[in-house]
Backbone atoms as SQL, in Angstrom:
CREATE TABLE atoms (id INTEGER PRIMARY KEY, chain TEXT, resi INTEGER, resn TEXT, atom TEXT, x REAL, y REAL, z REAL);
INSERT INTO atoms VALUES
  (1, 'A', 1, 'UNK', 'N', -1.802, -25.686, 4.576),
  (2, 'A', 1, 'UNK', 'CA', -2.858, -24.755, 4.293),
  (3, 'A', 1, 'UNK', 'C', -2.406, -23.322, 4.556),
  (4, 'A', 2, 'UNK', 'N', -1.610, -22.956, 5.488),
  (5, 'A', 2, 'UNK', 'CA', -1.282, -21.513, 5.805),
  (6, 'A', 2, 'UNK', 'C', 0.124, -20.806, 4.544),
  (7, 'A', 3, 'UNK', 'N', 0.487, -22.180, 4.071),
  (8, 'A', 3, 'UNK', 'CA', 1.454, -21.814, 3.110),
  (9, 'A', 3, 'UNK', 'C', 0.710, -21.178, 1.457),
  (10, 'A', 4, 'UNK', 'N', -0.585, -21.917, 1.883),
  (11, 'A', 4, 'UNK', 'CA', -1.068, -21.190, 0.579),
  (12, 'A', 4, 'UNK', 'C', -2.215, -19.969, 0.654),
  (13, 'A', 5, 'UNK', 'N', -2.463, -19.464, 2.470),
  (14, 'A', 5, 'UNK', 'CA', -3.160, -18.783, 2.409),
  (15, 'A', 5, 'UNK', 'C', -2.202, -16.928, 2.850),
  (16, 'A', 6, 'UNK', 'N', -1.037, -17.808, 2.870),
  (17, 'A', 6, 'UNK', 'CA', 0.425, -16.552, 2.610),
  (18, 'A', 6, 'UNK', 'C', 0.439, -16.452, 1.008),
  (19, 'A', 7, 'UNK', 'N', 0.380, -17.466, 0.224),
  (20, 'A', 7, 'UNK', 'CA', 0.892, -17.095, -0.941),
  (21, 'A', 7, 'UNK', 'C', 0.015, -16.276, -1.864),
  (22, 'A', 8, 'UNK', 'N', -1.724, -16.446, -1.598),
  (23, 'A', 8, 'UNK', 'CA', -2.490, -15.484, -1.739),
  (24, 'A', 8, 'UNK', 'C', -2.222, -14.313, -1.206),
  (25, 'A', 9, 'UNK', 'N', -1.940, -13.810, -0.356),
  (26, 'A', 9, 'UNK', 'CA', -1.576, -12.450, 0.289),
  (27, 'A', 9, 'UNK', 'C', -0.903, -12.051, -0.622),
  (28, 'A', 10, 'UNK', 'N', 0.198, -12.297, -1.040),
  (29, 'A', 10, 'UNK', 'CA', 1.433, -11.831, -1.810),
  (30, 'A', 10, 'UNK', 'C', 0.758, -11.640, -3.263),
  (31, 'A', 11, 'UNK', 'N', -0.220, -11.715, -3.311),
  (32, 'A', 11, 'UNK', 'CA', -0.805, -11.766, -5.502),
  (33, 'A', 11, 'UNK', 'C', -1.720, -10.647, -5.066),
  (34, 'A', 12, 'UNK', 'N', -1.597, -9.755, -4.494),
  (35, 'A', 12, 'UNK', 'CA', -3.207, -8.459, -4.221),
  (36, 'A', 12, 'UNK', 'C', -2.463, -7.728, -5.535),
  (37, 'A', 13, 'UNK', 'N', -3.377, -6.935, -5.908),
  (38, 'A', 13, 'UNK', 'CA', -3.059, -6.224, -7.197),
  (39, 'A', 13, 'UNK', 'C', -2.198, -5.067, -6.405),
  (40, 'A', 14, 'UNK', 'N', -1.467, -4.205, -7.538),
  (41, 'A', 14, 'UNK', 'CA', -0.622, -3.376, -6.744),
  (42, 'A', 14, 'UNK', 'C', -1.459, -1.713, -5.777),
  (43, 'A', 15, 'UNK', 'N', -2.794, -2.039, -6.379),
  (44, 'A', 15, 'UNK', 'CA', -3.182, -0.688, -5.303),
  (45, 'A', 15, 'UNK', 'C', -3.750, -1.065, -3.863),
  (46, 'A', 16, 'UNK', 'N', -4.048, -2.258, -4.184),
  (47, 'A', 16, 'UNK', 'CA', -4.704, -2.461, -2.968),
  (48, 'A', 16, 'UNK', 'C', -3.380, -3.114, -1.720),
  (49, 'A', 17, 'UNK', 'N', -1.687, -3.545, -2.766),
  (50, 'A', 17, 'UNK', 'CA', -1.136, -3.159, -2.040),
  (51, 'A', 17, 'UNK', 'C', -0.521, -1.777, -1.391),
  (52, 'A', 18, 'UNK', 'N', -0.210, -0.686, -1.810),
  (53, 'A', 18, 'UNK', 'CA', -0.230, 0.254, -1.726),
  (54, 'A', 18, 'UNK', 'C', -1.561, 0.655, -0.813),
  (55, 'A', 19, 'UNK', 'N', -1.852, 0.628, -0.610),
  (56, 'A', 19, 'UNK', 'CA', -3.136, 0.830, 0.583),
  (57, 'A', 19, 'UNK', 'C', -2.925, 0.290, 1.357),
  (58, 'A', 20, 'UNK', 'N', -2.204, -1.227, 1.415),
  (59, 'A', 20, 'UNK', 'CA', -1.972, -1.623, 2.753),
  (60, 'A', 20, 'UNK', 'C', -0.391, -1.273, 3.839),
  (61, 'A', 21, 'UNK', 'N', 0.363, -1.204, 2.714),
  (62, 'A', 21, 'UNK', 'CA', 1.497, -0.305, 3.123),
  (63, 'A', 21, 'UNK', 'C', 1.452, 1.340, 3.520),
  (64, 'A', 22, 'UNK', 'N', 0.582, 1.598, 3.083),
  (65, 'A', 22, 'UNK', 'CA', 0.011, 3.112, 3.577),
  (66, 'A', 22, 'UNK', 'C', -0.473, 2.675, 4.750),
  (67, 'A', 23, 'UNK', 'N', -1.573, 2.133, 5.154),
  (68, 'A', 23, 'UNK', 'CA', -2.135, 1.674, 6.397),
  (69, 'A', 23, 'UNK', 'C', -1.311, 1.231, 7.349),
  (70, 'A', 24, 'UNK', 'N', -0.111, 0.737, 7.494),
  (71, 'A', 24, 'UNK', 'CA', 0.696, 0.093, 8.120),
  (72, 'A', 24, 'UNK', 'C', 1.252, 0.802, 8.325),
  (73, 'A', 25, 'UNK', 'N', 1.748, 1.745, 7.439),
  (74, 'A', 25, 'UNK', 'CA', 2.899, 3.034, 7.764),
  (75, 'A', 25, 'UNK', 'C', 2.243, 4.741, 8.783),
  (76, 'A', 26, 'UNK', 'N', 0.970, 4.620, 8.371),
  (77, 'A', 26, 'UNK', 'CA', 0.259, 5.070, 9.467),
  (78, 'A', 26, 'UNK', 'C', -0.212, 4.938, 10.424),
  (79, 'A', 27, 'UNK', 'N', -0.322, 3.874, 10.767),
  (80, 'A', 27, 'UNK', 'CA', -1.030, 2.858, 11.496),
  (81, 'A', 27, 'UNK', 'C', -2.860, 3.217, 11.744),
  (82, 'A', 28, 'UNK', 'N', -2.723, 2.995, 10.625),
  (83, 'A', 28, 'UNK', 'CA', -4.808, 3.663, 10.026),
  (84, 'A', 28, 'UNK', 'C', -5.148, 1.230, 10.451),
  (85, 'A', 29, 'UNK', 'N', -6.245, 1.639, 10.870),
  (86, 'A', 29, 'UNK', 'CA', -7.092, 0.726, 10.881),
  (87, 'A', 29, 'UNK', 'C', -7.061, 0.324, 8.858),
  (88, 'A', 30, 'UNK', 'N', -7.161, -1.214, 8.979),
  (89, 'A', 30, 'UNK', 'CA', -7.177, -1.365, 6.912),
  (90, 'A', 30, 'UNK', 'C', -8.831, -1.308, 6.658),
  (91, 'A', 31, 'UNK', 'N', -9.672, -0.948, 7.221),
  (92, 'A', 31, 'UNK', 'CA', -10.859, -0.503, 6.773),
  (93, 'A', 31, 'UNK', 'C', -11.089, 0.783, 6.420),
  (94, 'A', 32, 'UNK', 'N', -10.256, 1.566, 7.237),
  (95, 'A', 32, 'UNK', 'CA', -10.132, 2.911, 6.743),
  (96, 'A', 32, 'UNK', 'C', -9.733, 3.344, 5.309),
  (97, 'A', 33, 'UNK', 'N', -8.314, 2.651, 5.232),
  (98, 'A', 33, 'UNK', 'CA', -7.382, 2.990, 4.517),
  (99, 'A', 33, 'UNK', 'C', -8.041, 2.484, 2.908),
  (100, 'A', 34, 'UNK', 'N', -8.337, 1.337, 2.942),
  (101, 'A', 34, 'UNK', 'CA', -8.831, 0.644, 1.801),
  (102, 'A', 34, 'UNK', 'C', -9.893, 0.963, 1.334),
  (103, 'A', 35, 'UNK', 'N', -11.068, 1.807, 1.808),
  (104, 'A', 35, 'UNK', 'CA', -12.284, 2.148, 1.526),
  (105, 'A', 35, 'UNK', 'C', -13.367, 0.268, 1.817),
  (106, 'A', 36, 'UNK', 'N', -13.074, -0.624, 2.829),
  (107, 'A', 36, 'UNK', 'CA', -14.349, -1.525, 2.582),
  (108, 'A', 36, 'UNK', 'C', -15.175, -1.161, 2.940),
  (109, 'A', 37, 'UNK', 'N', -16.297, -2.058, 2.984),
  (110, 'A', 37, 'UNK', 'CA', -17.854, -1.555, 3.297),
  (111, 'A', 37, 'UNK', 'C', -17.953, -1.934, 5.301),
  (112, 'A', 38, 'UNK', 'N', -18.191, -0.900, 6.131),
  (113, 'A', 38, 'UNK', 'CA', -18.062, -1.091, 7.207),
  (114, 'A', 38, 'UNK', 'C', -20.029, -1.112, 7.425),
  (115, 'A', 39, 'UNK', 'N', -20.407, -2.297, 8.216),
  (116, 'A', 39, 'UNK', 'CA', -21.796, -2.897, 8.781),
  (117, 'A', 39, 'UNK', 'C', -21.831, -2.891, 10.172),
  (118, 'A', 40, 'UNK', 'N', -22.797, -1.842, 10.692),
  (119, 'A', 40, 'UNK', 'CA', -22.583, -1.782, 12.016),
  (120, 'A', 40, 'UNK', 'C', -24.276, -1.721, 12.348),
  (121, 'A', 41, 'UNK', 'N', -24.908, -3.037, 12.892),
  (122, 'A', 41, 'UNK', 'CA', -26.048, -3.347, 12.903),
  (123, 'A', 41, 'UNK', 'C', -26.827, -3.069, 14.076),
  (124, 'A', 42, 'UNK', 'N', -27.963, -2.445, 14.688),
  (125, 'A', 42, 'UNK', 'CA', -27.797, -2.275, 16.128),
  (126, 'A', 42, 'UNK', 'C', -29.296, -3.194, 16.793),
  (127, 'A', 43, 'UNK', 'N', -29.326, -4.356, 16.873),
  (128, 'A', 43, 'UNK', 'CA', -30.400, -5.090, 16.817),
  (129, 'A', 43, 'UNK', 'C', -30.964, -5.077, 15.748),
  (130, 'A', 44, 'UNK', 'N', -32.406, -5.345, 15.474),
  (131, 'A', 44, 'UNK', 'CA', -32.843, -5.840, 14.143),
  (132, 'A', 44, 'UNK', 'C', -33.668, -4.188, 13.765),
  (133, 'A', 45, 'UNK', 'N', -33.542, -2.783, 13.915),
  (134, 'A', 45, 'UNK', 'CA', -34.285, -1.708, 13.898),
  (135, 'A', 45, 'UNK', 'C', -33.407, -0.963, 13.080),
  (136, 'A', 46, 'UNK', 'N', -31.744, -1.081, 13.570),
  (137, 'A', 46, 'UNK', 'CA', -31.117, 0.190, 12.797),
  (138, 'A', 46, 'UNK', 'C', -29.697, -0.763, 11.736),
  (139, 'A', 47, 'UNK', 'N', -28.942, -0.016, 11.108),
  (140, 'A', 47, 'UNK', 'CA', -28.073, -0.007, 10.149),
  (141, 'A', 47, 'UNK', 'C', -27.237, 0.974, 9.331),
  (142, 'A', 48, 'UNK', 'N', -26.000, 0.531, 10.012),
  (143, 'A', 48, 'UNK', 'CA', -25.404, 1.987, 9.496),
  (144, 'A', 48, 'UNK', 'C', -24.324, 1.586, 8.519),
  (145, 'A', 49, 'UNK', 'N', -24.225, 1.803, 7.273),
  (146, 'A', 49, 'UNK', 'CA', -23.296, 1.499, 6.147),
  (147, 'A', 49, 'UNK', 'C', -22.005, 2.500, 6.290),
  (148, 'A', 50, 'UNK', 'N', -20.820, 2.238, 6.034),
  (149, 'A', 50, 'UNK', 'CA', -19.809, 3.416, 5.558),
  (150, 'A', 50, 'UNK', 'C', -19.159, 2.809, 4.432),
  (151, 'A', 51, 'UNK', 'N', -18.779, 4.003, 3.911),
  (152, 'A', 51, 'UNK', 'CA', -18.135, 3.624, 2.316),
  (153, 'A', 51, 'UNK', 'C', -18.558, 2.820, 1.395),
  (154, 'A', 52, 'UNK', 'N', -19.868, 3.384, 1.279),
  (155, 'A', 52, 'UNK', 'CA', -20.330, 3.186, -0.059),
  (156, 'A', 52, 'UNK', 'C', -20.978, 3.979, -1.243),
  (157, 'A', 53, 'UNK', 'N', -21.279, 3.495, -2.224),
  (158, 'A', 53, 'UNK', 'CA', -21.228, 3.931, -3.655),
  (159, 'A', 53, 'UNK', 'C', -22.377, 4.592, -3.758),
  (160, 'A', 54, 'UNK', 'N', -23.884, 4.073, -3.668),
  (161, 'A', 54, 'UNK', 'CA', -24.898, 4.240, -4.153),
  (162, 'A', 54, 'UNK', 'C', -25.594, 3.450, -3.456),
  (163, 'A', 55, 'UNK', 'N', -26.818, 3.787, -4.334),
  (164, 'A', 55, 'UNK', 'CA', -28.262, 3.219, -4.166),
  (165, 'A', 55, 'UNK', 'C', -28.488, 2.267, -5.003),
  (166, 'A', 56, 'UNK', 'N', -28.565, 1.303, -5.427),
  (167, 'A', 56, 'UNK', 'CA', -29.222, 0.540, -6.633),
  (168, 'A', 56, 'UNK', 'C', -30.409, 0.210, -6.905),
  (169, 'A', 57, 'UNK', 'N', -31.501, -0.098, -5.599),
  (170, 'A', 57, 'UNK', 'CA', -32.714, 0.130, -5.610),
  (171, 'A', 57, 'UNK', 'C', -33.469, 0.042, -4.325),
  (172, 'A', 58, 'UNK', 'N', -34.614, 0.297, -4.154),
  (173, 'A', 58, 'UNK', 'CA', -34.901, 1.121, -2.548),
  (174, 'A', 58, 'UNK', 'C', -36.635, 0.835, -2.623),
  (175, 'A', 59, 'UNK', 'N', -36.997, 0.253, -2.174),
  (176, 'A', 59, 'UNK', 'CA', -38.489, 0.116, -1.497),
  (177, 'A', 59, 'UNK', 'C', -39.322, -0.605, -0.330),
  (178, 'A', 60, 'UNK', 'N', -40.130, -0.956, 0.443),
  (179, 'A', 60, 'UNK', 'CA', -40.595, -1.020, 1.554),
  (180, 'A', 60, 'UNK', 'C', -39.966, -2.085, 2.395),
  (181, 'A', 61, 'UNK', 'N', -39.537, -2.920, 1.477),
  (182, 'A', 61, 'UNK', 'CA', -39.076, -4.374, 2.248),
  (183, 'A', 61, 'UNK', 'C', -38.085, -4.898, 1.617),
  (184, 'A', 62, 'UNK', 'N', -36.819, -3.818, 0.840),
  (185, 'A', 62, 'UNK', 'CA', -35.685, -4.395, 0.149),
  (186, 'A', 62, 'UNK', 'C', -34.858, -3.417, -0.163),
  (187, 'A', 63, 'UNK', 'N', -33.555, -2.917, 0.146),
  (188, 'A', 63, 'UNK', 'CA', -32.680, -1.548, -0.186),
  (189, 'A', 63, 'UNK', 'C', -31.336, -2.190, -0.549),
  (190, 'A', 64, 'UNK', 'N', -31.031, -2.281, -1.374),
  (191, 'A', 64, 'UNK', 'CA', -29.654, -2.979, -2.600),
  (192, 'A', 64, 'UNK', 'C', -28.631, -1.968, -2.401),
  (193, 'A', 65, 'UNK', 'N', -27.315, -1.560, -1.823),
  (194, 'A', 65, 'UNK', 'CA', -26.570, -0.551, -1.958),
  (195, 'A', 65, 'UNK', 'C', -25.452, -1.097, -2.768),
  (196, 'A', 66, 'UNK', 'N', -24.916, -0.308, -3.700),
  (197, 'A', 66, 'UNK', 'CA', -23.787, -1.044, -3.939),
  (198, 'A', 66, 'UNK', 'C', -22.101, -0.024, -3.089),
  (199, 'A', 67, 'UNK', 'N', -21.663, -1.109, -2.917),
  (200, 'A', 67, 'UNK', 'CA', -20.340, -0.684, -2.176),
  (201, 'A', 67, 'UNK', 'C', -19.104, -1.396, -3.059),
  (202, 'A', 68, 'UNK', 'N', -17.772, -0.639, -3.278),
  (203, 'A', 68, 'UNK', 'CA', -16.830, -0.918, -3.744),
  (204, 'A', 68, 'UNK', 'C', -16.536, -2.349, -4.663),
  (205, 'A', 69, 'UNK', 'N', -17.008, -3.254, -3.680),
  (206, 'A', 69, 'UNK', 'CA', -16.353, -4.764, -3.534),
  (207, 'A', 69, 'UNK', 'C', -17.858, -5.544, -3.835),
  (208, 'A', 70, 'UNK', 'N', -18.863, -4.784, -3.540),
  (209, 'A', 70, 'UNK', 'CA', -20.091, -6.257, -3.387),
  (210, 'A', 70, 'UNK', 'C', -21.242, -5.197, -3.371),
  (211, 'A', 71, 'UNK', 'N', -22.549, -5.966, -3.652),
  (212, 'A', 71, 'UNK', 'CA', -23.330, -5.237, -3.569),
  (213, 'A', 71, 'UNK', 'C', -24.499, -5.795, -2.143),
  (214, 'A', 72, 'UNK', 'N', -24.996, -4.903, -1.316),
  (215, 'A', 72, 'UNK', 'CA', -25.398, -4.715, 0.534),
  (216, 'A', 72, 'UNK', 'C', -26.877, -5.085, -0.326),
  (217, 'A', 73, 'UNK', 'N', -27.867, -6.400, 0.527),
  (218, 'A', 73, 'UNK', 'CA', -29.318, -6.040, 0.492),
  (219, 'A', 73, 'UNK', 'C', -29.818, -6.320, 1.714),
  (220, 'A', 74, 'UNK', 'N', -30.483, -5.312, 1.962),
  (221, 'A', 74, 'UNK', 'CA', -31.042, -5.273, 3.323),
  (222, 'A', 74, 'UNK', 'C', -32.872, -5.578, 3.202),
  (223, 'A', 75, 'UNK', 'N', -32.856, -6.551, 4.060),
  (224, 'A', 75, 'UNK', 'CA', -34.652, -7.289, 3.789),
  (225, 'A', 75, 'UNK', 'C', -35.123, -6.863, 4.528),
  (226, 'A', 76, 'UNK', 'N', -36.255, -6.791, 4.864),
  (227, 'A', 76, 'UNK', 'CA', -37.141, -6.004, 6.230),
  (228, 'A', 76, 'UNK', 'C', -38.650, -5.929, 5.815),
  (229, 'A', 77, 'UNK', 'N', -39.367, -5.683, 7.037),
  (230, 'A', 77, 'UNK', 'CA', -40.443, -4.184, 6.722),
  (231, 'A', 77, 'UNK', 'C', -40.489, -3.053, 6.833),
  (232, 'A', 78, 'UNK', 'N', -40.896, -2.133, 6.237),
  (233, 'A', 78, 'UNK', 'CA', -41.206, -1.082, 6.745),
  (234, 'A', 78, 'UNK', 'C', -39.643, -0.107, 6.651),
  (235, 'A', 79, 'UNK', 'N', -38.561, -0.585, 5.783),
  (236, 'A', 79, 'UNK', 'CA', -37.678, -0.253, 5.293),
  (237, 'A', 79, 'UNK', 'C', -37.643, 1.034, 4.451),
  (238, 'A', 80, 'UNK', 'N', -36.827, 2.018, 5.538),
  (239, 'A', 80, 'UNK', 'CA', -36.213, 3.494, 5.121),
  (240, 'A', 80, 'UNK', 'C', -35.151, 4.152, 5.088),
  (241, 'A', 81, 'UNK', 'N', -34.351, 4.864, 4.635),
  (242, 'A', 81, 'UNK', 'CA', -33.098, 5.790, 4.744),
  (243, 'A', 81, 'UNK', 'C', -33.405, 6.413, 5.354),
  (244, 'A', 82, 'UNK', 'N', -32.473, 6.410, 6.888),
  (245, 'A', 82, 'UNK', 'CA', -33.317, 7.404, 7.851),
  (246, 'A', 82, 'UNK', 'C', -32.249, 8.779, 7.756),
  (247, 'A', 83, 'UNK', 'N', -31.207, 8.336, 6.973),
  (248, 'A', 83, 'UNK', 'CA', -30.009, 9.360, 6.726),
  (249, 'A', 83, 'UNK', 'C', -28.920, 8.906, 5.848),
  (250, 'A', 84, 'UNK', 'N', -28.375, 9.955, 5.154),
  (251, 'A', 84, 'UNK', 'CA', -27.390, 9.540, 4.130),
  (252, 'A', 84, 'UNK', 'C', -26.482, 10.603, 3.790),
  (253, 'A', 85, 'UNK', 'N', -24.747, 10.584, 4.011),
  (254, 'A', 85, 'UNK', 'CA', -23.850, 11.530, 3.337),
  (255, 'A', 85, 'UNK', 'C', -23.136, 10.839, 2.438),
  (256, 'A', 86, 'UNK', 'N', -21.887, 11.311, 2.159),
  (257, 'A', 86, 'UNK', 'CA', -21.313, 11.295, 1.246),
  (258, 'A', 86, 'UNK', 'C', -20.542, 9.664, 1.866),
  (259, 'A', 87, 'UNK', 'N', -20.360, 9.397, 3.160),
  (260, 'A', 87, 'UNK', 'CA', -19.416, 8.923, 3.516),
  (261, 'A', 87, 'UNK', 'C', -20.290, 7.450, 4.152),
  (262, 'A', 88, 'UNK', 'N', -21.602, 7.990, 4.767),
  (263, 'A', 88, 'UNK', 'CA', -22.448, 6.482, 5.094),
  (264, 'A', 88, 'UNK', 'C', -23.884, 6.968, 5.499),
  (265, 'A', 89, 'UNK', 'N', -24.901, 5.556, 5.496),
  (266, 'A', 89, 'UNK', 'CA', -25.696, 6.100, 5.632),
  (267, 'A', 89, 'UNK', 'C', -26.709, 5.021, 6.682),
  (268, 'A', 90, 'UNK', 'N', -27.868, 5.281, 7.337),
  (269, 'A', 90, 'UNK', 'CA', -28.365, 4.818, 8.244),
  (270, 'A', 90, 'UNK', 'C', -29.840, 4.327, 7.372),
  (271, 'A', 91, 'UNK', 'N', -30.030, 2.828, 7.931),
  (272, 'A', 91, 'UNK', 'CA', -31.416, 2.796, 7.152),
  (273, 'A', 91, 'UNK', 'C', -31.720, 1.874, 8.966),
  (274, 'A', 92, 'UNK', 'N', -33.323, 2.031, 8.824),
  (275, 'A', 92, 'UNK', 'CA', -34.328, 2.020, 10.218),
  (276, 'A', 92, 'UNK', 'C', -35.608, 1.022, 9.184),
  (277, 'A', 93, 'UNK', 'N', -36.134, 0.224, 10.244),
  (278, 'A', 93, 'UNK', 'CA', -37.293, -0.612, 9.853),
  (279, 'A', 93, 'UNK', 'C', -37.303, -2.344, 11.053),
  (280, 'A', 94, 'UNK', 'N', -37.603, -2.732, 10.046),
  (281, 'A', 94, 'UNK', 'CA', -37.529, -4.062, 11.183),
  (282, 'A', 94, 'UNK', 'C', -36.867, -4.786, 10.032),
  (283, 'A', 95, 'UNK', 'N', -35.188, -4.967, 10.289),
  (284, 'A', 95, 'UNK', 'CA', -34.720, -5.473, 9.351),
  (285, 'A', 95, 'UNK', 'C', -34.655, -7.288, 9.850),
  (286, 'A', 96, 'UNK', 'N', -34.965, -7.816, 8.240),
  (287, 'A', 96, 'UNK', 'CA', -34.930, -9.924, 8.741),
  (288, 'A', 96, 'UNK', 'C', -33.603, -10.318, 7.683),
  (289, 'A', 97, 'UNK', 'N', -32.765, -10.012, 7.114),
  (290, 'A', 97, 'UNK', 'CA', -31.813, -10.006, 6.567),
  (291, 'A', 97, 'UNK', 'C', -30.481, -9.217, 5.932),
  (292, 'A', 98, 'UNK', 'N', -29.928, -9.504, 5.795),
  (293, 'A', 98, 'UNK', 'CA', -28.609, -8.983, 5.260),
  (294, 'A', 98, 'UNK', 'C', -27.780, -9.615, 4.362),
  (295, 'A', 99, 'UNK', 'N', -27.909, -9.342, 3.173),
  (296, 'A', 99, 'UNK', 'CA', -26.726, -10.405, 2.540),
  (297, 'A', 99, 'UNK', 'C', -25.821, -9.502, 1.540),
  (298, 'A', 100, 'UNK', 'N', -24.540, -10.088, 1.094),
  (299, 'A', 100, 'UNK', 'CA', -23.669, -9.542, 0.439),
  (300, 'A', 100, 'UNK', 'C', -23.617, -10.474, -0.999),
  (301, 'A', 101, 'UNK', 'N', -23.706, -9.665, -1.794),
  (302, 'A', 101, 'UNK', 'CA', -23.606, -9.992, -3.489),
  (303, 'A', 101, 'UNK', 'C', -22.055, -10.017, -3.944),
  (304, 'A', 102, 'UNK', 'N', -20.925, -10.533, -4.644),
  (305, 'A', 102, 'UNK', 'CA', -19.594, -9.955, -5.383),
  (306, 'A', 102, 'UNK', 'C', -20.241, -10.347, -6.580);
């Protein structure tokens, strides 16, 4: 099993190798380097996204983001953007799920 979960490693397309040889040669964390979607949850009230794309759709008890690789839905009540830049953004409510779309 580890012989074929090396031989996947070796087939990444060539930018996303190049991103990882950049990362390595800097020694950048590969979340950085690669742009993924970083989820940093703080009990069931807050949520903080980095590196992502957009909005896809947004109302009281459902916020869809799409990020690079997959698209973020966050379930809840009372579900808001309590902040948003270019780089990540914070949503607040009483969140009851999280799931990832590819």
């Amino acid at each position: 099993m580890r012989r074929k979960h090396r031989a996947n490693q070796n087939n990444l397309d060539p930018q996303a190798e190049r991103g990882r040889g950049l990362a390595e040669g800097l020694e950048l964390p590969r979340d950085v380097s690669c742009g993924v979607v970083i989820v940093t949850v703080t009990g069931r009230r807050a949520l903080v996204l980095e590196n992502y794309r957009g909005i896809v759709s947004y109302d009281d008890d459902c916020i869809v983001i799409q990020t690079r690789d997959c698209k973020v839905t966050v379930c809840g009540c009372r579900l808001k953007v309590d902040y948003y830049t270019n780089e990540e953004m914070k949503i607040v409510g009483l969140i009851h799920q999280i799931s990832y779309e590819v």
